[in-house]
C-alpha positions in Angstrom: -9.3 29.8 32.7 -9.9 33.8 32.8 -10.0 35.7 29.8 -6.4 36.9 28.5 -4.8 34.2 30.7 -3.4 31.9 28.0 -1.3 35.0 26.6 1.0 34.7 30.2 1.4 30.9 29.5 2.2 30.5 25.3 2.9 26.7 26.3 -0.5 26.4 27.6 -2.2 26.4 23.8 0.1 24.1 22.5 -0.6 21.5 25.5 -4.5 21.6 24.5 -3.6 21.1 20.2 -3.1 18.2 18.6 0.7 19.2 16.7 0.3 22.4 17.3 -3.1 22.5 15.5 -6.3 23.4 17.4 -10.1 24.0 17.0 -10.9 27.9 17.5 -14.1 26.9 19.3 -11.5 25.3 21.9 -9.5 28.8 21.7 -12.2 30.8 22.4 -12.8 28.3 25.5 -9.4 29.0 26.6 -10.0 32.8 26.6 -9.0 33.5 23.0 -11.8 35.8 21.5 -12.3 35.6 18.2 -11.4 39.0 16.5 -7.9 37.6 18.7 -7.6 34.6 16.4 -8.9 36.3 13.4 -6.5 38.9 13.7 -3.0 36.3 14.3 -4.3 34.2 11.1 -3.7 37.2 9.2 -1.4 38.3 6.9 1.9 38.6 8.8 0.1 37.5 11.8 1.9 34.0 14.0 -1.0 31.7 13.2 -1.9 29.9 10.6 -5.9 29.2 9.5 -5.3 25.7 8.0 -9.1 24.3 7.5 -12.9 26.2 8.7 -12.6 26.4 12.1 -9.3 24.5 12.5 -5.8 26.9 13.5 -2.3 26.1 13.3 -0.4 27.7 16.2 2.4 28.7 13.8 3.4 30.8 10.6 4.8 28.4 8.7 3.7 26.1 5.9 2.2 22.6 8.0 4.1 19.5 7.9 1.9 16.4 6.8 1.4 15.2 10.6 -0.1 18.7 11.1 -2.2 18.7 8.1 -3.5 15.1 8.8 -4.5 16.3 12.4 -6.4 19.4 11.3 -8.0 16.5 8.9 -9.0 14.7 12.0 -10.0 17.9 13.8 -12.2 19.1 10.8 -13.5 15.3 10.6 -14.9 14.9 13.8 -14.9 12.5 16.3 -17.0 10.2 13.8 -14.3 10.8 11.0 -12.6 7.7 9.7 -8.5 8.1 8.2 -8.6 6.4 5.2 -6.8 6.0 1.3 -3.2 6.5 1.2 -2.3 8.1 4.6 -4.3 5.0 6.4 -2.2 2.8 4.3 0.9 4.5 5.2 0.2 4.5 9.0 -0.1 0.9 8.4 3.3 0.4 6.9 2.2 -0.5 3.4 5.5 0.8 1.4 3.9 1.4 -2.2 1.5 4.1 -1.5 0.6 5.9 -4.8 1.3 9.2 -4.3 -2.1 11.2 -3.6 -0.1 14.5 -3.5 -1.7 16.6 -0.4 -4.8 14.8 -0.1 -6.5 13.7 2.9 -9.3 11.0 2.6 -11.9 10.6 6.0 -15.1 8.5 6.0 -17.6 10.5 8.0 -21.6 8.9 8.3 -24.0 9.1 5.2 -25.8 11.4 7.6 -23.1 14.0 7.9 -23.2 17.2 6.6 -19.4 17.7 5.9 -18.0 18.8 2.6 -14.8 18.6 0.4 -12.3 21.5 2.1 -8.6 22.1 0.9 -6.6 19.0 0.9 -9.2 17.5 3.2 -11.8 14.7 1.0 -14.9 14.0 2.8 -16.5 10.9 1.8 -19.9 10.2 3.3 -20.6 6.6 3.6 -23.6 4.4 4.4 -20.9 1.8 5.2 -18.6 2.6 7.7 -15.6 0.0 8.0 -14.0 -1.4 11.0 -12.1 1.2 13.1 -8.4 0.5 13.6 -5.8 2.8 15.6 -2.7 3.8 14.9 -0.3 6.6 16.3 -3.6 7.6 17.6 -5.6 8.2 14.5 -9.2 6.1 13.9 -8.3 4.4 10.4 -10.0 2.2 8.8 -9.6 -1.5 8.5 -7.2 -1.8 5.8 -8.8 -3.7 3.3 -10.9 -0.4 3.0 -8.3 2.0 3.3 -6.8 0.2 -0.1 -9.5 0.1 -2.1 -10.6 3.5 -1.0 -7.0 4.8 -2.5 -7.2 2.6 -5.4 -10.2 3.6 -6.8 -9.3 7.1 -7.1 -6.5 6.0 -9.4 -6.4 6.1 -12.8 -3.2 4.2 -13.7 -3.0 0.2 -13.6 0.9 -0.2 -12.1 0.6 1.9 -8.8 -2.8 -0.3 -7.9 -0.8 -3.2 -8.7 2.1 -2.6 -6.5 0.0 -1.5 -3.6 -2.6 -4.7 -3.8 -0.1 -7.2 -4.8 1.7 -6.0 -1.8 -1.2 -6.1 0.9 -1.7 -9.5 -0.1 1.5 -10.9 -0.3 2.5 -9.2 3.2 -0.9 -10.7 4.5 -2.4 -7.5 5.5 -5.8 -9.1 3.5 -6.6 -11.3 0.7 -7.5 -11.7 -2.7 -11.0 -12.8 -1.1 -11.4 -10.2 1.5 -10.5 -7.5 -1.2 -12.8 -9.0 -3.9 -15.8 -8.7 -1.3 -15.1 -5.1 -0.1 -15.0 -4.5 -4.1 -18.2 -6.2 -4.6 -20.5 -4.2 -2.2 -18.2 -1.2 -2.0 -19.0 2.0 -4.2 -18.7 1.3 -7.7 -17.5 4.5 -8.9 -13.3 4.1 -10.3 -13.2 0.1 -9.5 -12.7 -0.7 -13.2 -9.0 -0.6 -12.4 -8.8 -2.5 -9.2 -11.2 -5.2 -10.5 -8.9 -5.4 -13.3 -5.8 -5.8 -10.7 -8.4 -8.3 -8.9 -8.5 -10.5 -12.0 -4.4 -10.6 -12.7 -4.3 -11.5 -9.3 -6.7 -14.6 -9.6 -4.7 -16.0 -12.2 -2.0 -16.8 -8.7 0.3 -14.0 -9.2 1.5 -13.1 -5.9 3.0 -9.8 -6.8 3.9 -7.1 -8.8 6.9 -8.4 -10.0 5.4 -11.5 -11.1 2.6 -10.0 -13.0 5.9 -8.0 -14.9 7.6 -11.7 -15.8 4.7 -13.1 -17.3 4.0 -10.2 -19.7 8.2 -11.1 -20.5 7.5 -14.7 -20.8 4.6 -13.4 -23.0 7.3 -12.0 -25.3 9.2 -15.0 -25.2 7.7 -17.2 -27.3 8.1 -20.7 -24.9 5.4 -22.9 -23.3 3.6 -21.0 -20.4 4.8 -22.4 -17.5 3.4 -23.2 -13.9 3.0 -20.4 -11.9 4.0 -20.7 -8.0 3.7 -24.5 -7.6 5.6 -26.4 -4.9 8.0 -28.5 -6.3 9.5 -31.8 -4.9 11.9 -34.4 -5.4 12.2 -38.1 -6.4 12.2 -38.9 -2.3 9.1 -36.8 -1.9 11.1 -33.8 -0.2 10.1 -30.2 -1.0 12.4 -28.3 -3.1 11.1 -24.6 -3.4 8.1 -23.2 -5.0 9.3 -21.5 -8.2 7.6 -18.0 -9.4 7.5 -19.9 -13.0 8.0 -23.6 -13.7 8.8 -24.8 -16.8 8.0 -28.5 -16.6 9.1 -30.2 -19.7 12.7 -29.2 -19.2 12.7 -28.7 -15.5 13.4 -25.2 -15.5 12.7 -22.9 -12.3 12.3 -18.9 -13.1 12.9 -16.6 -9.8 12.2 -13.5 -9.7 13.8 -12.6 -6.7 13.1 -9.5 -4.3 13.1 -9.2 -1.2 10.2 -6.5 -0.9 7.8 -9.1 -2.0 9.1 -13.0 -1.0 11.7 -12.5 2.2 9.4 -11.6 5.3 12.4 -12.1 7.7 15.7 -10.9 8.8 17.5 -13.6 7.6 15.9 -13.7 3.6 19.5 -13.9 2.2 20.4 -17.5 4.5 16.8 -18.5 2.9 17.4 -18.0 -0.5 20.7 -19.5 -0.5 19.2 -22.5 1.3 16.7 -22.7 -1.4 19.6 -22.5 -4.6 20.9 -25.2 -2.5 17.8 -27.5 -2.8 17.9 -26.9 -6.8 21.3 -27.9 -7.0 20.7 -30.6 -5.1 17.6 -31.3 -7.1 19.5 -30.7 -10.1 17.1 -28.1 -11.2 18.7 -25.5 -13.1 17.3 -22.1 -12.0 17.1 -18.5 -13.2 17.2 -15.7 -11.0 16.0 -12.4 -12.1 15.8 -8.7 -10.6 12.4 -7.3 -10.8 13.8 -4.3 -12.0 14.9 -5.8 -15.0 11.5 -6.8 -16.1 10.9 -2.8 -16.8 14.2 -2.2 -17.6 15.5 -4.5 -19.2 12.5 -6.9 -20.9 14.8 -8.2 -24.3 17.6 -8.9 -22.2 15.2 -10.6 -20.0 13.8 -12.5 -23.0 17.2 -13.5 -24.1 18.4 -15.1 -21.1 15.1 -16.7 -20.2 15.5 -18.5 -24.0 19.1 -19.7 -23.3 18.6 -21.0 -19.8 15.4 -22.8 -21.7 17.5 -24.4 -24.5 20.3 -25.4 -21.5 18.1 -27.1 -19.4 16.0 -28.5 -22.5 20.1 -30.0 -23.9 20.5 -31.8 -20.3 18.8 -35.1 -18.9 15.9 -33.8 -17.2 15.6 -34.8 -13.2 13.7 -36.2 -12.0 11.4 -33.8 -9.6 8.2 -33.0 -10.3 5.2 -30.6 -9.3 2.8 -31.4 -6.7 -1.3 -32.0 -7.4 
């Protein structure tokens, strides 16, 4: 391309950029001299400079899709997407919010530095490369922890690892491991998610009724056990089981339990098995749990004493 030739074609720049963001060393290639760019990423000028080295072809604040490609630009082609935005181009829903940041994993040998919203992490362990919408990101497992250990509050790591395992995106095993012989530095929250979610809580919501029951002052009761009939025939696997009086507690929501479009027809098949059963069931909102933990507490205690007042059927757990 001769020199001054990309100023006859405006369309041509934003053919070679990623969003309308760009390298300057691929302007320059294109017949943008330097002082050029310099000069229209000034003040009042029609370009933006977002990162060292990395232009926006606009004057306008970047939208995330922009800022995330100047990431990747400044990254490298060795650059890993990790943390939150890799978690949200997988389409894990509860994300903590890591405000503007960008998180990359670039090699141990690298010589790339924190810049703007851009982190750099260097690592000696470089995950699994996934792609979405494009973007290297890595495996997902990482890309979880890596956002979770920058997090100082419990409830947002709960949400976000309660859900990657109860939408099988990984496990409680696979998670443990990365944990183990990932960097050490903020996993004292996560390991303490880790251990909650040993005990067989399969999600946030869960983890929210047993601090309740906690309150409640009954037995403990079974957590997520099938349970089955006098003929042998499954019935449902209860988020809580009081066995003594035959009790089932459901905390029922649909971001964590119902996987398909037609979770309603399941549920109501299921309510149909207790009845059938003649299990007398409680269904909660997991809102409630934060919003509403006494009232919670009081109808958990009189759906106790009504099942404990009854002839208790005969259904039992298995194992």
């Amino acid at each position: 391309m001769k020199k001054g030739s990309w100023g006859d074609d405006p369309e041509l720049l934003m053919e070679n950029s990623d969003h309308g963001v760009i390298r300057a060393m691929r302007l320059q290639e294109m017949g943008v001299p330097s002082t050029t760019t310099y000069r229209r990423c000034g003040p009042g000028g029609p370009w933006t400079r977002l990162l060292p080295g990395i232009v926006l072809l606009f004057n306008a604040p970047p939208t995330r899709e922009q800022q995330i490609a100047a990431a990747m630009l400044y990254g490298g082609e060795t650059a890993l997407l990790t943390g939150g935005e890799a978690c949200r181009a997988y389409g894990l829903r509860n994300v903590p919010d890591t405000g503007d940041e960008i998180h990359l994993l670039v090699p141990h040998e690298r010589k790339l530095h924190n810049q703007g919203f851009v982190v750099v992490e260097r690592t000696q362990r470089m995950p699994r490369t996934a792609t979405r919408g494009g973007r290297p990101l890595a495996e997902v497992t990482r890309a979880t922890l890596d956002v979770c250990r920058r997090q100082t509050e419990i409830r947002p790591v709960r949400a976000l690892m309660s859900e990657v395992v109860q939408r099988e995106y990984s496990s409680f095993e696979r998670l443990s491991r990365e944990l183990a012989h990932g960097s050490q530095r903020g996993s004292a929250v996560p390991r303490h998610v880790l251990a909650e979610l040993a005990t067989g809580q399969e999600s946030i919501a869960e983890i929210d009724a047993r601090r309740v029951w906690a309150r409640s002052g009954l037995p403990e009761p079974m957590w997520n056990k099938k349970l089955y009939n006098a003929a042998g025939e499954y019935v449902a696997k209860p988020d809580a089981w009081f066995d003594k009086v035959a009790l089932a507690w459901e905390v029922d929501s649909l971001s964590f339990h119902l996987k398909v479009v037609d979770g309603f027809d399941r549920t109501l098949a299921r309510n149909g098995r207790y009845a059938a059963a003649g299990v007398l069931v409680l269904q909660t909102l997991p809102s409630r749990l934060r919003t509403e933990p006494d009232k919670v507490v009081a109808e958990l205690l009189a759906a106790h004493a009504a099942a404990e007042a009854r002839a208790r059927p005969d259904v039992r757990i298995a194992g």
